[in-house]
LUMTORBA-365969 format. One record per residue (C-alpha): residue number from 1; residue in one letter; x, z, y. Coordinates in nm, 2 decimals. Example, Ala and Ser with C-alpha at 12.3 -4.5 7.8 and 13.67 -1.06 7.14 Angstrom:
! LUMTORBA-365969
+-----+----+--------+--------+--------+
!   i ! aa !   east !     up !  north !
+-----+----+--------+--------+--------+
!   1 !  A !   1.23 !   0.78 !  -0.45 !
!   2 !  S !   1.37 !   0.71 !  -0.11 !
+-----+----+--------+--------+--------+
***
This chain:
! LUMTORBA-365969
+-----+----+--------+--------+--------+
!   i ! aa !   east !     up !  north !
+-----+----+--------+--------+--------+
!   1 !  X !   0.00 !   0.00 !   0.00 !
!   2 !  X !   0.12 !  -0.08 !   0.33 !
!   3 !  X !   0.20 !   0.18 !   0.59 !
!   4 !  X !  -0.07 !   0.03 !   0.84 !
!   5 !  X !  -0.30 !   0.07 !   0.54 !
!   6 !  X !  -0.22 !   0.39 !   0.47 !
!   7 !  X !  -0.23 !   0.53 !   0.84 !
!   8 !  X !  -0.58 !   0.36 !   0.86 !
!   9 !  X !  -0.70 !   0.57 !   0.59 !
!  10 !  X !  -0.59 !   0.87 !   0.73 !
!  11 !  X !  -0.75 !   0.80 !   1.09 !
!  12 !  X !  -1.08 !   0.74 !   0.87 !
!  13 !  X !  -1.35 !   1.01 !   0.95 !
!  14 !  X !  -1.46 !   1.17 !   0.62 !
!  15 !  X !  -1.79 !   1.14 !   0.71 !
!  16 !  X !  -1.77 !   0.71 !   0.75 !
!  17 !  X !  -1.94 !   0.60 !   0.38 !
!  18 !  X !  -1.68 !   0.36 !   0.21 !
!  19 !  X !  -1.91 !   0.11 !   0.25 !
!  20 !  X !  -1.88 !   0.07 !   0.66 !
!  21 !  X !  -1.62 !  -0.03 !   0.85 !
!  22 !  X !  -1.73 !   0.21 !   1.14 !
!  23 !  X !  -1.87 !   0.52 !   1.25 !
!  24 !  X !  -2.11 !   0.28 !   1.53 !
!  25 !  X !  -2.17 !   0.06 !   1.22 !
!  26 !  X !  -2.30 !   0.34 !   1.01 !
!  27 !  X !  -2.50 !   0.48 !   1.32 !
!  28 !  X !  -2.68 !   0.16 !   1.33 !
!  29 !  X !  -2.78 !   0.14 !   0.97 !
!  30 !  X !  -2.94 !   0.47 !   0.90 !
!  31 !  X !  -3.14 !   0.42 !   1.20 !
!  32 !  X !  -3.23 !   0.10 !   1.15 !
!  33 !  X !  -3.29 !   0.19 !   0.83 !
!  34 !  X !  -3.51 !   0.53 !   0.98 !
!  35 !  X !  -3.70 !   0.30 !   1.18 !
!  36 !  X !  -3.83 !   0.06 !   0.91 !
!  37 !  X !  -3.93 !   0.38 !   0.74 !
!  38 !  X !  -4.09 !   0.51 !   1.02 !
!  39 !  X !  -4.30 !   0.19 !   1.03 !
!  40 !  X !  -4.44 !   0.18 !   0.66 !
!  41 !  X !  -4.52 !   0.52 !   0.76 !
!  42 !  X !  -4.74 !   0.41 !   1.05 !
!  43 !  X !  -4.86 !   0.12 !   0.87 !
!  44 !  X !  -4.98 !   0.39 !   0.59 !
!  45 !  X !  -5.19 !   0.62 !   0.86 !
!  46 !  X !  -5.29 !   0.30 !   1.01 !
!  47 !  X !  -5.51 !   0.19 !   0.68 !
!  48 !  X !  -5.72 !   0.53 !   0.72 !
!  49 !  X !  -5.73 !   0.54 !   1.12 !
!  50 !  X !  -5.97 !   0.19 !   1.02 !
!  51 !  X !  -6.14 !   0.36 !   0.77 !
!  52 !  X !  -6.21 !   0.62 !   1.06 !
!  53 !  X !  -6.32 !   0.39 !   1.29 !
!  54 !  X !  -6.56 !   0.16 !   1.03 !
!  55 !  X !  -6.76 !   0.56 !   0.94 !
!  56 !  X !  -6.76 !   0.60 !   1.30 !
!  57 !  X !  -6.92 !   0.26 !   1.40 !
!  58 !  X !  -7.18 !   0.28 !   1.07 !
!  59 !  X !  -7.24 !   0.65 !   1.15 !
!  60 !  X !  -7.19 !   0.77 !   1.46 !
!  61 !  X !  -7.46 !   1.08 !   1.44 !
!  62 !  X !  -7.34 !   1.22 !   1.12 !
!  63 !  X !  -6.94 !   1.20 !   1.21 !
!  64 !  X !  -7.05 !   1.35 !   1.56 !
!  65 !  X !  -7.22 !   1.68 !   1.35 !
!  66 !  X !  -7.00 !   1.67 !   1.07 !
!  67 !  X !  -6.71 !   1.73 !   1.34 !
!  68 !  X !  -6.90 !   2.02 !   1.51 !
!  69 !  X !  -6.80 !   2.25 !   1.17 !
!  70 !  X !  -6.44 !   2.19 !   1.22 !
!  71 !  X !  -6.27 !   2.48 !   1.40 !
!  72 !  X !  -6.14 !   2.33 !   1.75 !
!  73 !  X !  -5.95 !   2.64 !   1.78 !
!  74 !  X !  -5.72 !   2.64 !   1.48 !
!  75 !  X !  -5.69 !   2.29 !   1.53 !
!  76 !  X !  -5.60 !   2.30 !   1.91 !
!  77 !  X !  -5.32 !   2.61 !   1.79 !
!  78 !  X !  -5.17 !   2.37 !   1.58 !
!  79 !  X !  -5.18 !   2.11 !   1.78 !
!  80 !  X !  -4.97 !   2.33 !   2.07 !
!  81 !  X !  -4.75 !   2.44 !   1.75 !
!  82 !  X !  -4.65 !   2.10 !   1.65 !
!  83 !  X !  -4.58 !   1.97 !   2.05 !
!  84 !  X !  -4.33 !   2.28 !   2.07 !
!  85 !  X !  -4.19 !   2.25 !   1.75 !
!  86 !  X !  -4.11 !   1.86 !   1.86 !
!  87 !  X !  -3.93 !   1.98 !   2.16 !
!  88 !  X !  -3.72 !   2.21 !   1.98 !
!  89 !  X !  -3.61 !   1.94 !   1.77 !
!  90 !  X !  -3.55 !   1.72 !   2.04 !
!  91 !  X !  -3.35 !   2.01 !   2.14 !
!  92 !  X !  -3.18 !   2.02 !   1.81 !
!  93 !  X !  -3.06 !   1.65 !   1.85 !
!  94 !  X !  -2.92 !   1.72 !   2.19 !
!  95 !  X !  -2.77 !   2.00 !   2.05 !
!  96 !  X !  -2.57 !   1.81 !   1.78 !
!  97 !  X !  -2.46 !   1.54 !   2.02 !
!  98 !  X !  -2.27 !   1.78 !   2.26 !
!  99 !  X !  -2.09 !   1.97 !   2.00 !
! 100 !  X !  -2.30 !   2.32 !   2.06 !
! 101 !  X !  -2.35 !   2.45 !   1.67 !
! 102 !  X !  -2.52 !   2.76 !   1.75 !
! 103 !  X !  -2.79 !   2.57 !   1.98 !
! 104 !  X !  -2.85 !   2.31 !   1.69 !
! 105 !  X !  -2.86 !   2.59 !   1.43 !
! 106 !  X !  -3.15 !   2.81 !   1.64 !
! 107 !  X !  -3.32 !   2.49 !   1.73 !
! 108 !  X !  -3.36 !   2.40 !   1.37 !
! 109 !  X !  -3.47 !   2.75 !   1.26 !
! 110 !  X !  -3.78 !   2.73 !   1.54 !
! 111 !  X !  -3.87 !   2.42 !   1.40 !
! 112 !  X !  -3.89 !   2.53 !   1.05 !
! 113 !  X !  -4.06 !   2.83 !   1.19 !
! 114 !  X !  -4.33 !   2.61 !   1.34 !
! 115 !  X !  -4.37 !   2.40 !   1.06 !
! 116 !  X !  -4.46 !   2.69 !   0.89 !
! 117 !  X !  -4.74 !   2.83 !   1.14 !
! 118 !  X !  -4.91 !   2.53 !   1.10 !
! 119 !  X !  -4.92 !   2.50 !   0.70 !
! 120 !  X !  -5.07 !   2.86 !   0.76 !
! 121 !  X !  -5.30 !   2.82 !   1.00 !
! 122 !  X !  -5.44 !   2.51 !   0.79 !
! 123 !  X !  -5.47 !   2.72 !   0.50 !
! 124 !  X !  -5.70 !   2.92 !   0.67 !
! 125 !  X !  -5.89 !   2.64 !   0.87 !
! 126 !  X !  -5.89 !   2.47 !   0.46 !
! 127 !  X !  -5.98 !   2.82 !   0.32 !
! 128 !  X !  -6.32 !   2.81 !   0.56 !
! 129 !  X !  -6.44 !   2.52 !   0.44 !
! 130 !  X !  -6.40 !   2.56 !   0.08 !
! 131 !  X !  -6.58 !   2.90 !   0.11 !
! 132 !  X !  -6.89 !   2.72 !   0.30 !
! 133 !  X !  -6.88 !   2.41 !   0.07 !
! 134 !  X !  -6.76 !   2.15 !   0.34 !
! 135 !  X !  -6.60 !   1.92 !   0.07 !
! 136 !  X !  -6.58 !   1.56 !  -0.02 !
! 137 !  X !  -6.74 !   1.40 !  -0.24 !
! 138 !  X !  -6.97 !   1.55 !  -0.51 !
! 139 !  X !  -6.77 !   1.91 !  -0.42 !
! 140 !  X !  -7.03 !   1.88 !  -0.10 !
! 141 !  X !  -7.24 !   2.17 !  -0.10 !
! 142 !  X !  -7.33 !   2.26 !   0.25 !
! 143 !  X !  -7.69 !   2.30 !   0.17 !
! 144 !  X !  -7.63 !   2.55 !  -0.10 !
! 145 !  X !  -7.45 !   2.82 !   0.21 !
! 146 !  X !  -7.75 !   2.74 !   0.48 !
! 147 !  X !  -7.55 !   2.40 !   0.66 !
! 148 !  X !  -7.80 !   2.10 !   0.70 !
! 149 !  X !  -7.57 !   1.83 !   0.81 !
! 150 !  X !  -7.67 !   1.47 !   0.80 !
! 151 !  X !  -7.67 !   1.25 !   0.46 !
! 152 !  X !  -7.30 !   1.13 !   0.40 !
! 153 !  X !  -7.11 !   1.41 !   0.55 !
! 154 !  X !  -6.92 !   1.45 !   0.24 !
! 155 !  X !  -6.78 !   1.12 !   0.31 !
! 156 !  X !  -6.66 !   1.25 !   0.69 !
! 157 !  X !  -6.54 !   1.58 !   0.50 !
! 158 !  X !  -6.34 !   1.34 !   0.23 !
! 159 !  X !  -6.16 !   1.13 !   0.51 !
! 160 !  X !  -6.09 !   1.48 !   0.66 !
! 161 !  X !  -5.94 !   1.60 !   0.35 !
! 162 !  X !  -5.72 !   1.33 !   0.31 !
! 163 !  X !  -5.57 !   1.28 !   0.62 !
! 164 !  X !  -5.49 !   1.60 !   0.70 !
! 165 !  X !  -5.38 !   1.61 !   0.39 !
! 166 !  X !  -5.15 !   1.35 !   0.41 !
! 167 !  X !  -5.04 !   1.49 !   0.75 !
! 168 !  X !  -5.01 !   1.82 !   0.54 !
! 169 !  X !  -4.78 !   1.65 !   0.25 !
! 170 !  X !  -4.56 !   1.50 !   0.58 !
! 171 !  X !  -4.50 !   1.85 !   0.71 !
! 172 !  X !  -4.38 !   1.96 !   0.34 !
! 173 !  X !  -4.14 !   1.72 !   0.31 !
! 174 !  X !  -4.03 !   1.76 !   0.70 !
! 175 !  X !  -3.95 !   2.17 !   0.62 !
! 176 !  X !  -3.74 !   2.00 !   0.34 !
! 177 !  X !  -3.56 !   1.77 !   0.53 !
! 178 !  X !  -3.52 !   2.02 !   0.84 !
! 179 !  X !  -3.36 !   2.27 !   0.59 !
! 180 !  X !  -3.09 !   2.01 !   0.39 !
! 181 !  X !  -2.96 !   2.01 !   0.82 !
! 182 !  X !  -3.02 !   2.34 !   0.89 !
! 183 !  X !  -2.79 !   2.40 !   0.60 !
! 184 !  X !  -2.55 !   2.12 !   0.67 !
! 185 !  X !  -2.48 !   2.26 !   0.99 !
! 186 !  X !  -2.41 !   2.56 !   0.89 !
! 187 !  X !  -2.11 !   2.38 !   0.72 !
! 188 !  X !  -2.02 !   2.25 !   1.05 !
! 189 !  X !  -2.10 !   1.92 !   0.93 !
! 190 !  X !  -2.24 !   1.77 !   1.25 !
! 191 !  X !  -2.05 !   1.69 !   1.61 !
! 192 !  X !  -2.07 !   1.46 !   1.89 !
! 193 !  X !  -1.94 !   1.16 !   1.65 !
! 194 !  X !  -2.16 !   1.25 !   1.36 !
! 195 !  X !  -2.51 !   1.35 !   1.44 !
! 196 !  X !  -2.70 !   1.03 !   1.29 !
! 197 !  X !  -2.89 !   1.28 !   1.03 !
! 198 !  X !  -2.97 !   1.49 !   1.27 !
! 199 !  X !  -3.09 !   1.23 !   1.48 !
! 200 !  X !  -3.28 !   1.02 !   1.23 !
! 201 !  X !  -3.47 !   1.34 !   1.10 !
! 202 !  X !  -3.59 !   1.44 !   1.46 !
! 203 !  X !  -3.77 !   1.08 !   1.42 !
! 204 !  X !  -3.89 !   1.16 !   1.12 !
! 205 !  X !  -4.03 !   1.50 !   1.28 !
! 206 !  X !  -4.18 !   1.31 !   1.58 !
! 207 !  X !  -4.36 !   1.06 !   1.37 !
! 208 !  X !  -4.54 !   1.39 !   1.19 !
! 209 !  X !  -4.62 !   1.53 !   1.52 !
! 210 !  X !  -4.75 !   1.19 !   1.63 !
! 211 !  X !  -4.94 !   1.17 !   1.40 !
! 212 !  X !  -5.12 !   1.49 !   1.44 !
! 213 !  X !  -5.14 !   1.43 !   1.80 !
! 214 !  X !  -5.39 !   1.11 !   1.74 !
! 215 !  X !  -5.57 !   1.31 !   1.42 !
! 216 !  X !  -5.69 !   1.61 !   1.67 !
! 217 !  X !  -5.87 !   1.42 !   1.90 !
! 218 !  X !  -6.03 !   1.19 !   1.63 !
! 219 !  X !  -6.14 !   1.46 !   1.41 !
! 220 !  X !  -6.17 !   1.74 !   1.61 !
! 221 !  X !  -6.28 !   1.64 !   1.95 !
! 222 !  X !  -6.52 !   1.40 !   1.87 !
! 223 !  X !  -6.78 !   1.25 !   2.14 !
+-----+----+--------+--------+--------+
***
């Protein structure tokens, strides 16, 4: 091996995959790479946004009622949980990129934190509705705990179900990804030129919260 080899090696960072050529070249590719996830993610939330809007335009009375059961509180708490939670993150990312450890670390911690208010706080808002029989499908028994709500409620309580669970499944996976950093920098593994994982899972964390932020109004605040 040549010395100019050999001396390129060493001046390699350790975190540069064998694969790239550079650190900006990595960069590039996992957030490309992010982004085009972040879009079959949209494109996924998209497909039941249109089944929202088709119940909504076939039965406008019964989505307007169904919605007056769901508990605008809970769901405005979470909704205030999630917006801080994506601040800290974005703090988080800042964090990484200037080097500050300690920042990044707390950041990610308060995230995590949040993440886990608002798995709670839908356990109770699900808990409620189990316990009164606001379910999807042939689970629907309203009538049997004194709610008369229109025919084909159970349909608005199913699309209900599944996007927030969906949205629920997303916030799983996000305290799993938010703890692999959290851990990670610990180990000091992050700095101003390697912060792409950081980076790319604060997307990830604003997509969730984006989500959420369009799911409120629709389900919630309905008018």
């Amino acid at each position: 091996m040549s010395s100019n080899a050999h001396d390129h090696d060493e001046e390699r960072p350790w975190f540069l995959a064998h694969h790239f050529d550079t650190v900006g070249q990595q960069m590039s590719s996992a957030k490309l790479g992010m982004w085009l996830f972040a879009c079959t993610e949209l494109l996924m939330f998209s497909g039941l946004f249109l089944a929202y809007f088709i119940l909504r335009k076939m039965y406008p009375e019964m989505l307007l009622t169904a919605s007056e059961e769901l508990n605008k509180t809970l769901g405005g708490l979470n909704t205030i949980v999630l917006l801080f939670s994506s601040y800290t993150m974005a703090l988080g990312v800042r964090a990484a990129q200037t080097n500050n450890k300690k920042a990044l670390e707390r950041n990610l911690i308060i995230t995590i934190v949040c993440a886990f208010i608002f798995l709670i706080v839908k356990y109770f808002e699900y808990s409620a509705k189990i316990h009164h029989g606001l379910l999807p499908g042939d689970l629907f028994a309203a009538a049997e705990h004194g709610y008369h709500l229109p025919k084909y409620s159970k349909v608005f309580y199913g699309l209900y179900f599944t996007m927030t669970g969906l949205h629920g499944v997303h916030v799983v996976v996000g305290i799993g990804v938010l703890t692999w950093i959290l851990i990670r920098a610990r180990r000091s593994e992050f700095s101003s030129q390697n912060y792409v994982a950081v980076e790319n899972a604060g997307i990830y964390w604003h997509i969730v919260d984006l989500v959420w932020i369009f799911l409120f109004p629709l389900l919630y605040l309905v008018k």
